[in-house]
C-alpha positions in Angstrom: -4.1 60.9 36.2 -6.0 58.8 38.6 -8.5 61.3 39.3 -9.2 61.4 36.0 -9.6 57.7 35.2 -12.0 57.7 38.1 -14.1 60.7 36.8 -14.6 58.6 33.4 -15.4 55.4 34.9 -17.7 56.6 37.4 -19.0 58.6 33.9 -19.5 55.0 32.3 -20.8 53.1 35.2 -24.0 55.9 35.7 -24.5 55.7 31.5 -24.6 52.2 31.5 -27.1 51.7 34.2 -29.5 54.1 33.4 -29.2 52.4 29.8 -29.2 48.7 31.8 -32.7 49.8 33.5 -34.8 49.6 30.5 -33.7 46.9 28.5 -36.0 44.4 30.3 -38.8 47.0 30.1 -38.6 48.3 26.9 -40.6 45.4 24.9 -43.7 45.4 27.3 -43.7 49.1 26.9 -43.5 49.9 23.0 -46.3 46.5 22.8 -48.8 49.0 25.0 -49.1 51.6 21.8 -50.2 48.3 20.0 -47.7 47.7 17.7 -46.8 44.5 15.1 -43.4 42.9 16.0 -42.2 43.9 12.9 -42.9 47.8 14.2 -40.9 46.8 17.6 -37.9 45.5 15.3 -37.9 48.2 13.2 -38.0 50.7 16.5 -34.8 48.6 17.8 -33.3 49.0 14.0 -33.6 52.7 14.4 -31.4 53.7 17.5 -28.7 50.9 15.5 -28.9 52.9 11.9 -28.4 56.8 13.7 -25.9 55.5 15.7 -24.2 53.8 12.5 -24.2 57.5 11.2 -23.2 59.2 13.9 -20.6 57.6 15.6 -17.5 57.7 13.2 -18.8 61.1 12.7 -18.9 62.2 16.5 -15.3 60.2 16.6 -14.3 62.5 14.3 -15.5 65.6 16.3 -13.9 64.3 19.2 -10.1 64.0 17.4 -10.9 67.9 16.2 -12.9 69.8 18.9 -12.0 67.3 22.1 -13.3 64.4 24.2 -14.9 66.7 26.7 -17.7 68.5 24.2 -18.2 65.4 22.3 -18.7 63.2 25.9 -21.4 65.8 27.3 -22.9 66.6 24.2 -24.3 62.5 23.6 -25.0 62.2 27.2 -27.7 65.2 26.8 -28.9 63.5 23.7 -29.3 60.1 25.5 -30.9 62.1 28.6 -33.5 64.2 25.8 -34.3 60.8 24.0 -35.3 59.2 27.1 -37.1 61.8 27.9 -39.1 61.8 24.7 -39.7 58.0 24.9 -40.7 57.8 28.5 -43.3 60.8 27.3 -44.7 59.1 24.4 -48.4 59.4 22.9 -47.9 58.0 19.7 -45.7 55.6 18.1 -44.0 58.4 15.6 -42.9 59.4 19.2 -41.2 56.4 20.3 -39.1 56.3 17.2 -38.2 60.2 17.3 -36.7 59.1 20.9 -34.9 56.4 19.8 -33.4 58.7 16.5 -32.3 61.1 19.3 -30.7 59.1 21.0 -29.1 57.5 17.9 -28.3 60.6 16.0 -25.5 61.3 18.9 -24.5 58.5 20.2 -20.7 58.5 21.5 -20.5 57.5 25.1 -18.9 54.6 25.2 -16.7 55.1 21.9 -15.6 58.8 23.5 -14.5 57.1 27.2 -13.0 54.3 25.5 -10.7 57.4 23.8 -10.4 58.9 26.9 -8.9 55.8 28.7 -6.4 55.5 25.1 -5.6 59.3 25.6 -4.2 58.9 29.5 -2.1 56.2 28.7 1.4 56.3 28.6 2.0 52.3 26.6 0.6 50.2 25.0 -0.2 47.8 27.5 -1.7 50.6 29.9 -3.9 51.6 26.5 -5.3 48.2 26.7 -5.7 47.8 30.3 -7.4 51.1 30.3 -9.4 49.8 27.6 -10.2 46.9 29.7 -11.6 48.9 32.6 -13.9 50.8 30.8 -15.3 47.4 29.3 -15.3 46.1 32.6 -17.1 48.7 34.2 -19.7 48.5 31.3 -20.3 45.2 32.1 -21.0 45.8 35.6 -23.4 48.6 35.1 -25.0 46.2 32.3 -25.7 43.7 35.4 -26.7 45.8 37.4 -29.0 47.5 35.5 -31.3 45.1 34.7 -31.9 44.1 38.0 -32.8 48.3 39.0 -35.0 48.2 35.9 -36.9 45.5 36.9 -37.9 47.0 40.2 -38.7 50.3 39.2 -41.0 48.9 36.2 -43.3 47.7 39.6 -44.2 51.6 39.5 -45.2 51.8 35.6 -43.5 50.8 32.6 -42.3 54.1 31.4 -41.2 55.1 35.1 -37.7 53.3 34.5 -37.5 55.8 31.3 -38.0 58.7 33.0 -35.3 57.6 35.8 -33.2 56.5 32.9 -33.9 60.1 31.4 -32.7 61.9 34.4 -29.8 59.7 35.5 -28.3 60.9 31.4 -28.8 64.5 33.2 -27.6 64.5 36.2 -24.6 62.3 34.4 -24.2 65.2 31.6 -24.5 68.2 34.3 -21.8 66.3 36.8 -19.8 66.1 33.4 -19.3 69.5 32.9 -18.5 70.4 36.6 -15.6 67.7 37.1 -14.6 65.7 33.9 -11.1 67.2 32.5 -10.4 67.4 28.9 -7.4 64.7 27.8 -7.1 65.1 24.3 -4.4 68.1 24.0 -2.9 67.0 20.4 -5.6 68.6 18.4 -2.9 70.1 15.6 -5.1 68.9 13.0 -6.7 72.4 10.9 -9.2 70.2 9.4 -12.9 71.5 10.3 -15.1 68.5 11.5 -17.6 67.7 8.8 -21.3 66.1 9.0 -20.8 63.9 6.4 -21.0 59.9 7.8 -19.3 58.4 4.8 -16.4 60.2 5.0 -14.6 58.4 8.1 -15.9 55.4 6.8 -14.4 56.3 3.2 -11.0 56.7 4.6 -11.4 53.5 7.0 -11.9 51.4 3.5 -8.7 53.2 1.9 -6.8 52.8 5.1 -4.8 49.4 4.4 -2.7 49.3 7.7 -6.2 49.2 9.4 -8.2 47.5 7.0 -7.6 44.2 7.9 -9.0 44.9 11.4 -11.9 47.0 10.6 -12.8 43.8 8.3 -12.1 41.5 11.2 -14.0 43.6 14.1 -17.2 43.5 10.9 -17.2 39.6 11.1 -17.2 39.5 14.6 -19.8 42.0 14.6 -22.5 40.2 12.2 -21.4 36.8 14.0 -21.8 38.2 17.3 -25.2 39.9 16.7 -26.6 37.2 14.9 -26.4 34.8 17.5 -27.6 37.2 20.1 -30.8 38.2 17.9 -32.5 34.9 17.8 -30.9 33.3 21.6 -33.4 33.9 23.6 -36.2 32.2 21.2 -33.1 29.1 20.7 -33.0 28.9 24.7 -37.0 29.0 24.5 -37.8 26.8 21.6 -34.8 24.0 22.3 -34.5 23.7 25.6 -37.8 24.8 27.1 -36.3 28.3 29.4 -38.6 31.0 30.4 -38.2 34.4 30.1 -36.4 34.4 33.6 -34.0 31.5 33.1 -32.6 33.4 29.7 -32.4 36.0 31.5 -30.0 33.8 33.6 -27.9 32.4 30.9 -27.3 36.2 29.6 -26.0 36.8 33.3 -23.9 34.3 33.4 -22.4 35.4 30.1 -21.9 38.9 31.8 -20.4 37.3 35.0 -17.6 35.7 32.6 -17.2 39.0 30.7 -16.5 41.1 33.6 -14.0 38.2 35.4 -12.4 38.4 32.0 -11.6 42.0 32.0 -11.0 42.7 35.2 -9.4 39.8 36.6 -7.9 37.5 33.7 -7.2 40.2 30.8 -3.7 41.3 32.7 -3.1 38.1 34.8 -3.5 35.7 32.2 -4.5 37.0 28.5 -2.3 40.1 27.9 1.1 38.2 30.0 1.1 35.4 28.0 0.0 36.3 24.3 0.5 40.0 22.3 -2.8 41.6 21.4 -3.0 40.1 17.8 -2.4 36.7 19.1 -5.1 37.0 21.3 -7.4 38.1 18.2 -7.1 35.1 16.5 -7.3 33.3 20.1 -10.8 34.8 20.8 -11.7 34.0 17.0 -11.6 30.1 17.5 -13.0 30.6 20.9 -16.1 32.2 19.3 -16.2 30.0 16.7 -16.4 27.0 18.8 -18.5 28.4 21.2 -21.2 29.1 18.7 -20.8 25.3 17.3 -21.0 24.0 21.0 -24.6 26.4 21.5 -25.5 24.7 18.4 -25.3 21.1 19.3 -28.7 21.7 21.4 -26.8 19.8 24.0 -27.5 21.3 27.7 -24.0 20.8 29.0 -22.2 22.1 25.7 -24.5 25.1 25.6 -23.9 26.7 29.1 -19.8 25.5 27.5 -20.8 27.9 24.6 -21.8 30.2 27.1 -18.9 30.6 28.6 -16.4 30.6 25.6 -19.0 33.3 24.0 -18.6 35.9 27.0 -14.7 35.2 27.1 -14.3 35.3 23.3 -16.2 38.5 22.8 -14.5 40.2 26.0 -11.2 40.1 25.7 -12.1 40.4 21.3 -13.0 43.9 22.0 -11.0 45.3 23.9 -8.0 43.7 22.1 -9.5 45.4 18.7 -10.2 48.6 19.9 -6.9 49.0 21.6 -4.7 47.9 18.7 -7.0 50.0 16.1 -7.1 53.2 18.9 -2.7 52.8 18.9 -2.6 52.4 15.4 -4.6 55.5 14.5 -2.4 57.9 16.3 -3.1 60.9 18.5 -5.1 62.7 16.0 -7.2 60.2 15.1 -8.3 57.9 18.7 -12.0 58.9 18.0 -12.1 58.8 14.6 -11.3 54.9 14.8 -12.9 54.0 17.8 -16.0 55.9 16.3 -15.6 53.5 12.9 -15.7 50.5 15.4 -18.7 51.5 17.1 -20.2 52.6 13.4 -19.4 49.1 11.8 -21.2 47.0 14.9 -24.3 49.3 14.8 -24.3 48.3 10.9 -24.0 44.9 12.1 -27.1 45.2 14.4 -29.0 47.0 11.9 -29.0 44.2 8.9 -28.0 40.7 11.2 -31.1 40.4 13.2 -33.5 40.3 10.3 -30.8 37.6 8.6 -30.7 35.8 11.8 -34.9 35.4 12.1 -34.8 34.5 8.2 -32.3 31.5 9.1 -33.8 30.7 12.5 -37.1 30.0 10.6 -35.4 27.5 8.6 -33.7 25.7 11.5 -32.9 26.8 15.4 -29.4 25.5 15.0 -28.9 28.0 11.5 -27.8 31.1 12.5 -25.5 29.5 14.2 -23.9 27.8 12.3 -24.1 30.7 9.6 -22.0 33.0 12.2 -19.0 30.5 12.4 -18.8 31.0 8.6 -18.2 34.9 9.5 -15.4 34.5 12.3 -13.7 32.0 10.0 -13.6 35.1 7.1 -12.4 37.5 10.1 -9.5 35.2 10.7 -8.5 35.6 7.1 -8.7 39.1 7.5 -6.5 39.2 10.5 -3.7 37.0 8.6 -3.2 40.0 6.6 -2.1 42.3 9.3 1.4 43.0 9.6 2.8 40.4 11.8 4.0 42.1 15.6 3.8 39.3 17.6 5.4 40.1 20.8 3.8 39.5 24.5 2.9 42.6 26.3 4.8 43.3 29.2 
């Protein structure tokens, strides 16, 4: 069991990086085809709606045909998308990389039902949970920091090594990584339709409450993220470097969070919906304390912001993952990942709209959603025990 939880981290940790190396690159290479910002938007808005598509469906495929298949199958599409990117001679071409990409993505959503599948209780599901968050937080450090280096090359180089990490990550997949999901006694073919898991997740009332929740969170989340670096810029004066500092610090707190506090302190002392609402008023304050344009309060926001949204999602995906049953881990950790690429498809474009009007806005506005997903959580059936 341990070999296997190592094989699937190790998995995460090489996706994540390779995907961590272009994030600070990616802008100042799509600008040299010459495109409007709008264009860049809409090329960010692309990956976001294929992955909205695919993901309950590759969920889905994951309950019916296995982890394994599903796993190897999205890291070859991330490795080919790169690929097509980093190779680019027109702009039509930077968007058929991103689709690509999109149109299979499942890495993260597929280990995170790996991790549920090994587990033998709840409170190893969530601490297995935990890890694989964990680790993507460390790979999301680190691979900024490898991205930046390698862009002193060329600015598509850290593509092409992005590209090739997917394939070595893909090829050292199907040599050691086991298959975990062995209750597959479901007859039903998988289908290519992407409404239909999300059809069910609307007409499923024991989860519906936190498929509504995890959706607030979502649009408050991404709508504060979409317009923080031009806050950080516009109120307090940061450069480019220094908010790339404030988002590290936000990933410093996410990681001690769910590596170090999520069993010590969170998950001894409060059950997993507890904790839910916990990490709801966390947000919700933190956003208000980012929007006071006060220095002190918004490195407070900061911090409340990477603790609310780290132990948030790992508590969600746990509780929705146990919930769904053994036939149906990927299928509702795949309408989780489908209902936050939504979110980052249609928040951004409402966060500029609201930024425009006023820098503290869109703040303000994503409170208003985190207070709804607390309403929604009320009506989940009440379990309130602490984990052991």
């Amino acid at each position: 069991m341990q070999r296997e939880k190592s094989i699937i981290l190790f998995t995460v940790l090489v996706d994540v990086i390779g995907f961590g190396i272009v994030i600070p690159i990616l802008p100042f290479y799509v600008t040299e085809f010459g495109v409007s910002p709008t264009v860049v938007t809409l090329l960010f808005a692309s990956f976001s709606l294929f992955s909205f598509i695919s993901a309950p469906v590759f969920g889905a495929w994951s309950d019916r045909i296995g982890r394994r298949p599903v796993l190897i199958l999205s890291i070859f599409s991330t490795a080919v998308g790169w690929f097509v990117f980093a190779g680019a001679q027109a702009v039509w071409m930077l968007f058929l990389g991103r689709v690509i990409d999109g149109a299979a993505a499942g890495n993260f959503t597929t280990a995170q039902s790996y991790m549920a599948d090994i587990s033998k209780s709840d409170s190893e599901r969530t601490k297995n949970i935990g890890l694989v968050s964990a680790v993507f937080g460390v790979g999301f450090l680190l691979g900024p920091i490898v991205g930046g280096i390698l862009s002193k090359v060329s600015h598509s180089f850290p593509f092409w090594i992005a590209g090739t990490m997917a394939l070595l990550n893909a090829v050292s997949a199907i040599i050691f990584l086991p298959e975990t999901h062995h209750h597959r006694t479901s007859k039903e073919a998988p289908g290519f339709n992407p409404l239909r898991p999300l059809k069910k997740a609307a007409e499923d009332s024991p989860l519906r409450p936190l498929y509504l929740t995890w959706l607030m969170f979502a649009l408050a989340f991404v709508t504060g993220q979409s317009v923080f670096a031009l806050f950080a810029k516009d109120v307090f004066g940061f450069t480019a470097f220094q908010a790339g500092l404030a988002f590290t610090f936000v990933g410093v707190v996410v990681v001690l969070n769910q590596t170090l506090l999520l069993n010590r302190f969170w998950l001894a002392r409060y059950s997993e919906q507890q904790l839910i609402s916990i990490m709801l008023v966390i947000l919700a304050v933190a956003l208000l304390c980012i929007a006071s344009e006060i220095l002190l309060l918004f490195f407070v926001g900061l911090a409340g912001l990477g603790t609310g949204q780290a132990v948030l999602r790992v508590v969600v995906t746990s509780e929705v993952s146990g919930a769904g049953g053994q036939e149906r881990k990927g299928e509702t950790i795949g309408i989780l990942s489908a209902l936050m690429s939504g979110a980052m498809v249609v928040a951004p474009v409402v966060a500029g709209a609201l930024f425009e009007i006023d820098h503290a806005v869109p703040y303000f506005f994503a409170v208003f959603f985190l207070l709804a997903g607390l309403v929604f959580i009320r009506q989940l059936p009440d379990r309130a025990t602490t984990n052991p």
